[in-house]
N, C-alpha and C positions, 0 to 999 in steps of 0.2 A: 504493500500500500504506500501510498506516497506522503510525505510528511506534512500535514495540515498547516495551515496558519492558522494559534488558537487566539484567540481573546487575550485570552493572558500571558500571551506572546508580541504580541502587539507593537508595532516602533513607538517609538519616540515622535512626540509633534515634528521635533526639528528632521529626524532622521526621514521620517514620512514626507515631509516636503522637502527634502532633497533628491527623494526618489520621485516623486511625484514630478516636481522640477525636470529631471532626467527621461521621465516618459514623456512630458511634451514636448520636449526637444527630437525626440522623435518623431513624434506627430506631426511636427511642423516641417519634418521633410518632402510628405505628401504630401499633394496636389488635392486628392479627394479623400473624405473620412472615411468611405468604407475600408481599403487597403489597412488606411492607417491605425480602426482596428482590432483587422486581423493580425496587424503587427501585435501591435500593442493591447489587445484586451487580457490577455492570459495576465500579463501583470501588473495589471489593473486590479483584474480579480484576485490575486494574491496581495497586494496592495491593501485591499478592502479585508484582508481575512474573510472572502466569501467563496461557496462552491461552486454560486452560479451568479453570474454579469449576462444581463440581457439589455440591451438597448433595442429602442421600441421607437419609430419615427412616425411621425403624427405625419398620415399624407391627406386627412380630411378634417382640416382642423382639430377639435377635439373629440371627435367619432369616429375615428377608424384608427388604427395603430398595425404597424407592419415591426416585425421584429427583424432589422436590420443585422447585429450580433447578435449571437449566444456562445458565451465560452462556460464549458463544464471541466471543475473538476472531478474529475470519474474516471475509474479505471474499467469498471465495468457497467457500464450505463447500456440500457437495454431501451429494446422503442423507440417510435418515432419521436425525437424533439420535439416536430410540430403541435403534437397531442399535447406536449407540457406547455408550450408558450400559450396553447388557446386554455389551458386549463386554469393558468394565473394569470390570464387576461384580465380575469374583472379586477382583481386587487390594478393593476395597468389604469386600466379604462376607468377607472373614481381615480387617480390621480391627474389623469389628462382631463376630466370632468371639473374635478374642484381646482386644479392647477395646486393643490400643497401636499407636500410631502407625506407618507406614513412609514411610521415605525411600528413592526409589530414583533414582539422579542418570544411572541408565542403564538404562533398562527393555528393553532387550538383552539385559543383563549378566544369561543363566542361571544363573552360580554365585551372583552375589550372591541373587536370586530364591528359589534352593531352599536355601541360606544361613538363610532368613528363617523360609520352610516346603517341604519337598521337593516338594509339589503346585502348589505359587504358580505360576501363569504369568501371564502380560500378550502380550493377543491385538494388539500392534501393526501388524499387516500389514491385518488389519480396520478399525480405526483408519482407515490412512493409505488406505482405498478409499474413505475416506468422507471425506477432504482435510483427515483428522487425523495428519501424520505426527508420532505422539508418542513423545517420547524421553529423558522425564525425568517423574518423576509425586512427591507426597505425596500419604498419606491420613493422615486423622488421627480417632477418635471424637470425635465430640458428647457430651460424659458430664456429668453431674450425678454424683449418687449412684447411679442406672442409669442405661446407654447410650441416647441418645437420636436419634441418626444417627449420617453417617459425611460429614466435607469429604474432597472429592477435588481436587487440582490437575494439571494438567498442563503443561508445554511443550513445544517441538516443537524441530527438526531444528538449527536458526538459530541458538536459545537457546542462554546457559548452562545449564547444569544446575544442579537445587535443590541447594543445602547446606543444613548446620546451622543459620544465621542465616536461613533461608525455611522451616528447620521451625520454629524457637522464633517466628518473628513468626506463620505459620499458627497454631501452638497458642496464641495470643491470639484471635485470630479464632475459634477452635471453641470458647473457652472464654465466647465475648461470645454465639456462638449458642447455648451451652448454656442460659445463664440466661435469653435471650429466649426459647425453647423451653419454658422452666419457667413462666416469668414470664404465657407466653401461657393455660398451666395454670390457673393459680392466677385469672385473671381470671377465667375460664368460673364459671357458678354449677357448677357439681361436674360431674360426667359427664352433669349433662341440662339444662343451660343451652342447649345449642342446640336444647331441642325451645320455651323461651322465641323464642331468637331467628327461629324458624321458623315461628313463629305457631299451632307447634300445643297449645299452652298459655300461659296467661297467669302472670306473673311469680308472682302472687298465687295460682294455683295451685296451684306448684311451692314456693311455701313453705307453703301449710299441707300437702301432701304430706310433705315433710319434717318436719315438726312431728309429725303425725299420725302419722309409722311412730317420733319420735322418744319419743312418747307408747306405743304402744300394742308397744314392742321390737320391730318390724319393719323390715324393710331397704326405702328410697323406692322402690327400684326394685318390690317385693311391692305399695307402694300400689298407685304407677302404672299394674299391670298389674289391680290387681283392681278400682281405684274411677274410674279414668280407661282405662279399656280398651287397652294397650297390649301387645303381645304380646311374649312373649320375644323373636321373633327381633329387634327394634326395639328390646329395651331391650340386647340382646346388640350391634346397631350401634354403638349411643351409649356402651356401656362401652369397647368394642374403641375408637373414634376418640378416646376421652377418655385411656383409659391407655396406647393403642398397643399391646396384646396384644391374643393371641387369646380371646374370650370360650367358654367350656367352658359347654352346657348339662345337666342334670342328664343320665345315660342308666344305668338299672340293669344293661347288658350290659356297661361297662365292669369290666375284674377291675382291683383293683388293687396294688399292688406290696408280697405281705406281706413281703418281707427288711427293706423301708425303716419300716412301720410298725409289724414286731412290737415293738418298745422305744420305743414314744411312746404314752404314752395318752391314747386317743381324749378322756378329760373331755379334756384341757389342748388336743388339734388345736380340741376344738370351740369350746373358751373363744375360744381364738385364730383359727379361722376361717379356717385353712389345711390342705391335707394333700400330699403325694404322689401323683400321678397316674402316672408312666413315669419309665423311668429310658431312655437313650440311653449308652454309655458312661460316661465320667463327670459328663456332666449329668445331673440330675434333674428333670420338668416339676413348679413346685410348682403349684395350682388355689389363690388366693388371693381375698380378696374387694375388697381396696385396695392394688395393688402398688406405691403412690408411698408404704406406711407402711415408710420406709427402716429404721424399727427394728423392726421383726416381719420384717423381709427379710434383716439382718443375722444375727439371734436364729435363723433358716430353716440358714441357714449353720452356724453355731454348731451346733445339736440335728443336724443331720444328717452335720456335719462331711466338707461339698463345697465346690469351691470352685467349680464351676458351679453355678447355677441358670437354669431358663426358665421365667419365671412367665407366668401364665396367669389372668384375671380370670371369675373365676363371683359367683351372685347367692349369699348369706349360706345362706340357705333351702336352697340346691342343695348347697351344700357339706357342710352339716348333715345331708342325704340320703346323700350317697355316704358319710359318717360311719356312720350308722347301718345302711343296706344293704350295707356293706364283706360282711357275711357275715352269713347266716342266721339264724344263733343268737346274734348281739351284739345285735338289738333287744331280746330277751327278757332278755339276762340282769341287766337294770336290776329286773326284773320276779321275777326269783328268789326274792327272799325275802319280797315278798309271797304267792306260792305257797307257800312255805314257813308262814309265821302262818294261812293260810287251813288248811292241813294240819291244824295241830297244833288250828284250834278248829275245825274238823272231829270230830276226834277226841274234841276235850274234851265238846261238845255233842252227844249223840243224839239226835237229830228225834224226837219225837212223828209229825208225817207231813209227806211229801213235800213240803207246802204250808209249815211249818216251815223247813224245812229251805233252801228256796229265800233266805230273807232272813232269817231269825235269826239261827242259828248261828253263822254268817260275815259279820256285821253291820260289825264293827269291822274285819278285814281287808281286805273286799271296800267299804268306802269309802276306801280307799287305794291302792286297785288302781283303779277308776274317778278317781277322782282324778288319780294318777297317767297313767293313761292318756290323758284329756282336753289334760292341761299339755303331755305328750309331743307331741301331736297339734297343738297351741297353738304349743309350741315351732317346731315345725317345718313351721309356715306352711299344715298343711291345714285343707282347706272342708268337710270332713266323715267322721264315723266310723263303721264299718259292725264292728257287732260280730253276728258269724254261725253258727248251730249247725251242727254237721254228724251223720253220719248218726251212731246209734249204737256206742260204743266208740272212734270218735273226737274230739279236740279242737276246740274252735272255733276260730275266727280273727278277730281284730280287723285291719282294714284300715282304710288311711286314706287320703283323696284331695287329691292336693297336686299342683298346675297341670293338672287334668281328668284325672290319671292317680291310678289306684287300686295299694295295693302296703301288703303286707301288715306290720304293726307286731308285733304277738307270737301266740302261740297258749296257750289259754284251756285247761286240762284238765278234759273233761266232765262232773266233777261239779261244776266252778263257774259252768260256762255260765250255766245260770237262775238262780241266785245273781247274779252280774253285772246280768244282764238284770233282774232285779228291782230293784238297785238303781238302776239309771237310771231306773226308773218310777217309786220312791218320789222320787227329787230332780226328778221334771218330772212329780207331781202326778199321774199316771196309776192306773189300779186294776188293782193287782198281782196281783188273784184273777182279770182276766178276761184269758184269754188266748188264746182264740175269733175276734174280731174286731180289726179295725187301730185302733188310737189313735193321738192327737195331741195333744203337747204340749210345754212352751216351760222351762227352768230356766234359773240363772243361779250360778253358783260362783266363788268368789272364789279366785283363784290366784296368790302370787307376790306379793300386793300388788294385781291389780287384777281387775275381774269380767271372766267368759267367758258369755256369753248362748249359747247353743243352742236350736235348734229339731228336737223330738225326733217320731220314727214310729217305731211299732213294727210289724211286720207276724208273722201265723201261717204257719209254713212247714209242708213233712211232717218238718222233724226237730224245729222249735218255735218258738219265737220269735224274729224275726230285729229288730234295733234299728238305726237310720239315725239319728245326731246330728248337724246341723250346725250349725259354728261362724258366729254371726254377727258382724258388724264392728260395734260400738256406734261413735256420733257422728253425724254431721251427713249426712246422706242426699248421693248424688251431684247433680248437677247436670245439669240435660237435655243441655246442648248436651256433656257429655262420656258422653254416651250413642252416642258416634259413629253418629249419624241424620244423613241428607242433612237439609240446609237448609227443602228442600221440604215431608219427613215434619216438621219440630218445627213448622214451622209449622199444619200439617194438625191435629197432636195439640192446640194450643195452642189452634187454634178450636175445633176439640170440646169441650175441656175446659171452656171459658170459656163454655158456653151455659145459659141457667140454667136448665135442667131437657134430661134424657135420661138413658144408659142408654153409658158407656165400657168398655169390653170388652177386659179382658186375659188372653190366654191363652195356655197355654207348657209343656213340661214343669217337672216340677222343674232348681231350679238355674240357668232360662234368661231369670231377669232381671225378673219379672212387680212383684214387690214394689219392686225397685230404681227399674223404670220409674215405678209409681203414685208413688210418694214423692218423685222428680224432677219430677212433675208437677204434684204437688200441695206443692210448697216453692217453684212458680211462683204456685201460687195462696194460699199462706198470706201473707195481709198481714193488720196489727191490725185495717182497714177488714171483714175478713170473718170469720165466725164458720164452723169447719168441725169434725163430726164422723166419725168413722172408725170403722168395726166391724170389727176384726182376727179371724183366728184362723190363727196365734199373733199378738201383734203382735212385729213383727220388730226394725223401725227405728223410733227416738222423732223426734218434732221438738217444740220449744219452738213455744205458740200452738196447736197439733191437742189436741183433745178426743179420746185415743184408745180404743175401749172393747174389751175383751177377750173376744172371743165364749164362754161356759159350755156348752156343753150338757147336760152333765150335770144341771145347775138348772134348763134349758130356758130359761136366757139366751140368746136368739139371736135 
């Protein structure tokens, strides 16, 4: 058998923290804390005079615990481990629950146990089938500013039992893994440094992504998914292993909780970029967009005045949604009182005719309501706007599509339908008398401080003109190989393109990449060595070096 560390063996404070000393010097040779440890837990656990060292990582705030180590001292340990870790999970799971420490120096001792909490048990008969006879246990949380796991100890039959001076040295040791925990944070390039490490982007891509959403007020994660093809559920992984919550995707079927947000307004959730999701007794789940921002987590506390929170990580974009679709009638009432000016010069103005009436009157109003509408649409990360007539007597609807989903932004009262609709014709150059045949055309507005390009259709319906805007991305065109194509296809593409004379064929519905593609293809072939012209209609995307020309037809440019 191998020689115990007892109780009554025990070092010295000083000699204990020079060993202690000595094991992080270790630790801090790694890069990440798993390795470091499997270096180092064995004498940790002898450090502690314990049998068993189980560290426990919190990946769902305080409801879910995964056991990252386990080092046993045992010569002859039998069964599967995992049966022990799930079996002294609850003693774990009430420490990650209440966030304080427990000492139990007899994990028999029922009173002491429901002493602590009436439901606490400690499955030791399970335990000791598994050639764990444990009879003495600490847990302690891993905490920062939030919990970040849970250290367990145990000993067994033989042993003294933990005291006081084996919890105060443990709360050393959880407080050196807290900071390695953080510290492992902070090294990651943010929540998507391991798609660097993983080779599925290159360093260099992932900082002009960052730039790019830092430039154009979008959240990296919104680039990721729109110019490097990544899909939520993937950026939902990488948020969830980075913050250790659960990632929340947008879903308009969620209700959510009016007691908590009738007395907050929505401008200030939205500035801030947090709101209320569920409440659970006295917790409340908040949906935040950076839960390591300790002081907007603090300030959570404060404005709701709980003293539980379970936070929960969604994309900027998504949260902004469930802001705005909380309830039906809150998109629109941004939009109130421009219905109201449009009213009143309504009223002020009497049409001469019908044609009149569509863009004069409400000239000044209704470029503020398009306007408005556009930035709305801008804000909150959609690809496109669909403002749509409906039958006579009723209101239109403006909809807008944001991650391939469509959902409705306010309603249009049907004397301003074709009003609206005209002016989006006169800002993309279109001819507002004919309203017969489908058009096509391309405007740019400036919002906020910087321009929103669009590409505009219009189409004739049986209740009248129905309008399709979409937002384009100005800058730098994507790049083929993050056009996620097999190896084999970019190659294929490359030799065609590169032949000097034929006939490249791209085709697609709307929306399905055709423009993206060409322009990733031909930012292979723009070099100063070649001269290349381009016949757009619209043109979409610029590049420095393309001669790009703007198809007319109406002049019979074409």
């Amino acid at each position: 058998m191998l020689q115990r560390e007892r109780a009554d063996k025990r070092l010295s404070d000083h000699a204990f923290l020079a060993e202690l000393k000595t094991i992080y010097k270790v630790i801090r040779q790694f890069e990440r804390i798993d390795p470091a440890l499997d270096s180092v837990g064995d004498a940790l656990r002898k450090l502690l005079g314990a049998r068993v060292l189980i560290v426990y990582l919190c990946v769902e705030n305080d409801r879910k615990l995964n056991a990252t180590y386990c080092g046993v001292d045992l010569e002859d340990s039998i069964g599967d481990e995992s049966h022990v870790l799930r079996a002294a999970t609850s003693l774990a799971d009430h420490v990650a629950l209440t966030q304080r420490a427990v000492l139990l120096p007899d994990t028999n001792d029922t009173e002491e146990l429901c002493s602590i909490h009436p439901e606490l048990r400690f499955d030791g008969q399970l335990c000791a089938t598994q050639g764990w006879p444990v009879s003495s246990a600490i847990a302690l949380p891993i905490k920062g500013v939030m919990l970040l796991g849970v250290l367990q100890l145990f000993r067994f039959d033989e042993d003294a039992p933990f005291d006081g001076i084996d919890l105060k040295r443990a709360a050393l040791i959880s407080q050196m893994l807290a900071r390695e925990f953080n510290d492992e944070q902070q090294k990651e390039t943010g929540p998507f440094g391991q798609l660097v490490e993983e080779g599925s982007l290159s360093k260099q891509d992932l900082m002009e992504a960052t730039a790019y959403a830092r430039q154009h007020g979008a959240s990296t994660a919104k680039v990721l998914m729109d110019n490097y093809g990544l899909s939520v559920a993937r950026i939902g992984q990488l948020l969830e292993r980075y913050y250790r919550v659960p990632f929340v995707v947008y879903d308009p079927k969620l209700t959510l909780p009016s007691s908590l947000l009738s007395n907050i307004s929505r401008s200030y959730l939205r500035k801030n970029l947090w709101l209320p999701i569920g409440r659970h007794k006295s917790t409340v789940v908040i949906l935040i967009d950076d839960p390591l921002d300790h002081q907007r987590v603090r300030e959570i506390h404060s404005v709701l005045n709980v003293q539980h929170c379970t936070l929960k990580v969604g994309l900027p974009e998504h949260i902004l949604l469930f802001l705005s679709d909380d309830s039906t009638t809150d998109a629109d009432t941004g939009f109130e009182d421009l219905f109201s000016v449009l009213a009143s010069q309504r009223r002020a103005v009497q049409p001469e005719s019908e044609a009149e009436d569509d863009y004069g009157a409400e000239a000044s109003g209704m470029i503020q309501l398009i306007n408005r509408i556009i930035a709305e649409a801008d804000r909150l990360g959609a690809s496109d706007i669909h403002i749509e007539p409906s039958r006579e007597g009723e209101s239109g609807t403006v909809r807008i599509r944001v991650d391939g989903l469509c959902r409705r932004l306010l309603e249009i009262p049907e004397e301003h339908c074709s009003a609206a609709i005209a002016r989006v014709k006169v800002i993309s150059r279109l001819n507002i008398a004919e309203r017969r045949l489908p058009q096509d055309g391309k405007c740019k507005l400036k919002l906020a401080g910087r321009t929103v390009e669009m590409r505009v259709a219009t189409l004739p319906t049986v209740y009248g003109e129905s309008v399709v805007m979409r937002l384009l991305t100005p800058g730098t065109p994507m790049q083929l190989e993050n056009l996620s194509l097999s190896l084999a296809n970019q190659r294929a593409i490359m030799k065609i393109a590169t032949q000097p004379h034929g006939l490249f064929l791209v085709v697609g519905p709307t929306g399905s990449g055709k423009t993206t593609t060409l322009h990733a293809v031909l930012s292979k072939l723009n070099v100063p060595e070649r001269k290349i012209w381009t016949a757009e209609d619209p043109v979409e995307i610029t590049q420095d070096g393309l001669q790009q020309v703007q198809v007319q037809s109406n002049i019979n440019f074409t």
